[in-house]
N, C-alpha and C positions, 0 to 999 in steps of 0.2 A: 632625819625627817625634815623637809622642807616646809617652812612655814608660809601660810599665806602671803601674797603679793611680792615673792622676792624670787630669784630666777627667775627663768623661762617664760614666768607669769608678766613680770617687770620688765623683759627687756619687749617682749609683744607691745606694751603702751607706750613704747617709746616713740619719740619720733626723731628722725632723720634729718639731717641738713647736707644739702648739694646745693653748688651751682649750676645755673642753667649754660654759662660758658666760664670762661677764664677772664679775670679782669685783670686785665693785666697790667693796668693803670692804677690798678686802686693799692696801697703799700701792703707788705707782704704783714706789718703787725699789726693794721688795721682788717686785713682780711682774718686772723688769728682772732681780732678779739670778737670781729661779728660772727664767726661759727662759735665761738665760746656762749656768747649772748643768745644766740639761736639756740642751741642747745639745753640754755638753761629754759628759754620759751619752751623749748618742747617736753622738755620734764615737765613742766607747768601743765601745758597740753594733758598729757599723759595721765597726771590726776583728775582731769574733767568727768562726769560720770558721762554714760555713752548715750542716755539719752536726754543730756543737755541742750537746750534751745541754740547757745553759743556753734555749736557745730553747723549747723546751715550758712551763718552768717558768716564765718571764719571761712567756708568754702566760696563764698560768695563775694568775697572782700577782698583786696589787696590790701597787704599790709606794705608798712613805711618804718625803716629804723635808723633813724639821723644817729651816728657814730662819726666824728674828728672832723669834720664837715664834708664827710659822705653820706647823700641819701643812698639808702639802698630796700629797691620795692622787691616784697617776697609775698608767697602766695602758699598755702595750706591747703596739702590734700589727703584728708581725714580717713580715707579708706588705704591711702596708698602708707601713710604714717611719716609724712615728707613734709616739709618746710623747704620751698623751692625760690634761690634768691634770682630773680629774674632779670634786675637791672641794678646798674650802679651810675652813680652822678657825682661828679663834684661840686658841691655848693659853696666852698670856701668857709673860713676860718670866723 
């Protein structure tokens, strides 16, 4: 018997993390630990309920996630279940 909220049910709420190209500047363990941090966001995501106010805003918004003094801008799209990082910058140490 499968219990509420766990397969099939669980991975549906999930969300996804891609880049929009290859950074290929940016170090291969700082790219490792921003899908890692992204992913934890999107779990986070994932338990919002579906008609939370947060969801408009979240599509509406760019997000920013400073990691080893990399910015890196990403964008949420709610219907697709993606966290999409759009750019990356080096800001220094």
């Amino acid at each position: 018997m499968r219990r509420r909220g766990s397969g099939r049910e669980y991975r549906r709420r999930m969300f996804h993390v891609e880049l929009a190209k290859s950074f290929k500047r940016v170090p291969g363990d700082v790219l490792i630990e921003l899908r890692e941090r992204l992913r934890e966001i999107g779990k986070t995501l994932g338990t919002l309920p579906v008609g939370s106010n947060l969801w408009s805003s979240l599509e509406a918004s760019g997000m920013i996630l400073d990691l080893e003094g990399w910015r890196f801008e990403y964008r949420v799209d709610v219907k697709a279940r993606l966290i999409m990082v759009d750019a990356a910058v080096f800001r220094g140490k």
